[in-house]
C-alpha positions as a LaTeX table, in Angstrom:
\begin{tabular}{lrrr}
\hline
Residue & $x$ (\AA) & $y$ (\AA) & $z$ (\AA) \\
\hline
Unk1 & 93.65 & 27.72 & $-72.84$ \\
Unk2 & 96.83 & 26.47 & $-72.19$ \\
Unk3 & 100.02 & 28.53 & $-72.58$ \\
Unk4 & 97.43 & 31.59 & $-70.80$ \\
Unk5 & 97.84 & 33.83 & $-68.90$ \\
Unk6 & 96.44 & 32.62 & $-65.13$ \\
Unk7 & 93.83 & 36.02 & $-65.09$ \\
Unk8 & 92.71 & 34.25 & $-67.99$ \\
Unk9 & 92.62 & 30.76 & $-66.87$ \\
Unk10 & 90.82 & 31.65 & $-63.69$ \\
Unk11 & 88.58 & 33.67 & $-66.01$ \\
Unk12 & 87.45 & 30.41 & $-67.95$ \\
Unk13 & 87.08 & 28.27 & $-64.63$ \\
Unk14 & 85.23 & 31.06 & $-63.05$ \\
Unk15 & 82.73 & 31.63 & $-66.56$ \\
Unk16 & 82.49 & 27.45 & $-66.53$ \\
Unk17 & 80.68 & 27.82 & $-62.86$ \\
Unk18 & 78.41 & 30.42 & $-63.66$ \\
Unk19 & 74.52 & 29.57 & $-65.24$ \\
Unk20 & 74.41 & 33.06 & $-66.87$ \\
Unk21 & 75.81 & 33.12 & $-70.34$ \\
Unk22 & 79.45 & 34.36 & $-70.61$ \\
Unk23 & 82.27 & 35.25 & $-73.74$ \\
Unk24 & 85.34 & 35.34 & $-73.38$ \\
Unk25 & 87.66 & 37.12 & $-75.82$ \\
Unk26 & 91.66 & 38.24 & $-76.11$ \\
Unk27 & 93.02 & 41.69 & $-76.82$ \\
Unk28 & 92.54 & 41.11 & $-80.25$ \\
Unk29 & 88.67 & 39.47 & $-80.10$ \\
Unk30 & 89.41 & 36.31 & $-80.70$ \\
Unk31 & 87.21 & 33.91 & $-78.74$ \\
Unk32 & 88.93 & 31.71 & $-75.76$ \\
Unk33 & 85.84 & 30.05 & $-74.38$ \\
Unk34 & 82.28 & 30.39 & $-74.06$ \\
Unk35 & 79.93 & 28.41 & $-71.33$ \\
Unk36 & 76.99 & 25.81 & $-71.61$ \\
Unk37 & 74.77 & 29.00 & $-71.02$ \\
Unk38 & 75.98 & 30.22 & $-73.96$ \\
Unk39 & 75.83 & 27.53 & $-75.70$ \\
Unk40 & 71.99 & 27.56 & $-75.27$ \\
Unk41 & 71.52 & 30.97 & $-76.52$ \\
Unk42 & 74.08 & 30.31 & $-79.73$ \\
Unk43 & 72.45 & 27.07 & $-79.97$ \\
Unk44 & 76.85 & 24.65 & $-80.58$ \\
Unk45 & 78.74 & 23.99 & $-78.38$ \\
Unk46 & 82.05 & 25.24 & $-77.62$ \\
Unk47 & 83.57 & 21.74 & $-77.98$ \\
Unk48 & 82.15 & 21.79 & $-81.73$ \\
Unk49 & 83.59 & 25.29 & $-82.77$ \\
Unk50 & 86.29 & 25.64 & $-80.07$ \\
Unk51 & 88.66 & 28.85 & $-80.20$ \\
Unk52 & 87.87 & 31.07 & $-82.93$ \\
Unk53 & 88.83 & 34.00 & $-84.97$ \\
Unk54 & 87.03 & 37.29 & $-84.70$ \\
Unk55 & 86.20 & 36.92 & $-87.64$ \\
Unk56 & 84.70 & 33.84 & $-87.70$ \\
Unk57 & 82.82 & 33.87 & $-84.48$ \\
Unk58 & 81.64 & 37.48 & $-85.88$ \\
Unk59 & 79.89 & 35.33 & $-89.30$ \\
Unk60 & 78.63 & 32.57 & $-87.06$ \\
Unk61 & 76.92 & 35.02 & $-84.20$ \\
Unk62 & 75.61 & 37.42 & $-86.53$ \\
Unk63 & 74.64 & 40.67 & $-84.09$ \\
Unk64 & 71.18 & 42.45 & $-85.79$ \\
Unk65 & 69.01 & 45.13 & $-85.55$ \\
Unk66 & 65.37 & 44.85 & $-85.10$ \\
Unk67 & 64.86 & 44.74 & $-88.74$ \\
Unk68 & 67.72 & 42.44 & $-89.46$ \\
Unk69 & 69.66 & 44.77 & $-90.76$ \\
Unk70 & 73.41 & 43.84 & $-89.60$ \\
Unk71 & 75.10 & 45.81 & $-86.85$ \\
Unk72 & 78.28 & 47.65 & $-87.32$ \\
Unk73 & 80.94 & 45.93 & $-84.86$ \\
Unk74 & 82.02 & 48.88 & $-83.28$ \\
Unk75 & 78.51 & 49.12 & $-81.98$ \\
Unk76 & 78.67 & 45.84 & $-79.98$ \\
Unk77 & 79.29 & 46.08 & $-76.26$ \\
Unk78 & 82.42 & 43.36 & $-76.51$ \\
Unk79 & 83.83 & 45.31 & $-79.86$ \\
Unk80 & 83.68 & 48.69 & $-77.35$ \\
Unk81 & 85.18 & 47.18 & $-74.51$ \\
Unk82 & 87.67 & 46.02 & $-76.78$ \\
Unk83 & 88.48 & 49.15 & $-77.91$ \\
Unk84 & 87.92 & 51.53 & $-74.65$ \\
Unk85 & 89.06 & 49.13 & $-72.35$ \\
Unk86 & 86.19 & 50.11 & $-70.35$ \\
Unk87 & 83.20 & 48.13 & $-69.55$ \\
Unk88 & 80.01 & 48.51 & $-72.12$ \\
Unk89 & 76.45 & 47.40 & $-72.41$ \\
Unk90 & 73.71 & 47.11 & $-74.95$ \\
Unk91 & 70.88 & 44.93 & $-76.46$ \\
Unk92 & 70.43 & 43.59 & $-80.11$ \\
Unk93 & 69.35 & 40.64 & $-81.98$ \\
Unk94 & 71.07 & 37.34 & $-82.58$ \\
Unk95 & 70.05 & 34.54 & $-84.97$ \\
Unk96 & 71.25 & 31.37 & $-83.52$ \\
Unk97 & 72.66 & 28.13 & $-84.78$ \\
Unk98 & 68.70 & 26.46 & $-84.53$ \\
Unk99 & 67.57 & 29.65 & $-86.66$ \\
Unk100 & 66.14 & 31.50 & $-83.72$ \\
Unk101 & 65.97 & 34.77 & $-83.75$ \\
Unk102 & 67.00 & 36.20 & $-79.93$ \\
Unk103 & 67.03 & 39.65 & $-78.36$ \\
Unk104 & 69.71 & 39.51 & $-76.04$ \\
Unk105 & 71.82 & 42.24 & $-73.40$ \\
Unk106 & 75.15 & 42.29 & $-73.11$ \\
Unk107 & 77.63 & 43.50 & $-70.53$ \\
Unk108 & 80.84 & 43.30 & $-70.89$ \\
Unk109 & 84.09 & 44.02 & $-68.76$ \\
Unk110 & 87.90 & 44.33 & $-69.33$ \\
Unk111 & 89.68 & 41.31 & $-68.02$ \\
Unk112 & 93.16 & 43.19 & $-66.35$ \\
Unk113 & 96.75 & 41.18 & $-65.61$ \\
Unk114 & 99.12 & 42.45 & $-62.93$ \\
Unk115 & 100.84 & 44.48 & $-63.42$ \\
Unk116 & 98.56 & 46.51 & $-65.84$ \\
Unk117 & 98.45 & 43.81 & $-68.81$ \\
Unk118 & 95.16 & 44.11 & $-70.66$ \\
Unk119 & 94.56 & 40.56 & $-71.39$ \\
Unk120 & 91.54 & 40.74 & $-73.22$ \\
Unk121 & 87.45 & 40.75 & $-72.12$ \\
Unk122 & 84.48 & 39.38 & $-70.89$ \\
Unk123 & 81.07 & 39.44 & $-71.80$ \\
Unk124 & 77.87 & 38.63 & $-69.43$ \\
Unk125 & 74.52 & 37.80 & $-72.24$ \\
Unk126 & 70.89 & 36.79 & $-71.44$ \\
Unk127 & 68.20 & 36.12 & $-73.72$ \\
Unk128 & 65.48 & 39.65 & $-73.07$ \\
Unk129 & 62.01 & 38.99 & $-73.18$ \\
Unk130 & 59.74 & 41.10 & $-76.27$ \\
Unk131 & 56.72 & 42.59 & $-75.14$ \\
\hline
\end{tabular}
């Protein structure tokens, strides 16, 4: 993350500290950083995939219905905050990098420079429990 912004940077340290699963993105959706509790849900670590591409991340982290049936990006809380600039929620499925198949919610949250920059987002996941 160097050559970022400092909202950014302080964004990364703050995600590093925290046990609950966090994303972070730029303006554009390209992934910055994700933490170890990510990494247990997406089952890789960030030091083997590092930054990535929307697109890329997108292939890897495959977002699915109940039925497995893909989900349309702009239906993803991240994608929404993305787009709105406002903070979003939501649940669907994930299939991870062991092959498990997770429900997971979402929350995500603009990440906001001063004066007014939009620097990008930040998105809060946890594996939900099927009953």
């Amino acid at each position: 993350m160097s050559g970022q912004p400092l909202e950014l940077i302080l964004a990364r340290q703050f995600a590093d500290s925290m046990g609950m699963a966090v994303f972070i993105v730029d303006p554009i959706g390209n992934l910055l950083f994700y933490n170890e509790g990510a990494e247990s849900i997406l089952g890789i670590r960030f030091a083997e995939t590092g930054s990535m591409a929307v697109e890329d991340w997108a292939s890897v982290f495959t977002p699915t219905d109940e039925h497995e049936n893909p989900l349309p990006p702009d239906g993803l809380p991240l994608v929404q905050t993305l787009s709105t600039h406002k903070p979003a929620h939501g649940s669907f499925y994930i299939f991870n990098n062991k092959g498990e198949k997770l429900l997971i919610t979402v929350t995500s949250f603009p990440i906001e420079g001063r004066p007014n920059r939009y620097l990008g987002a930040m998105a809060l996941f946890w594996k939900t429990v099927v009953t």
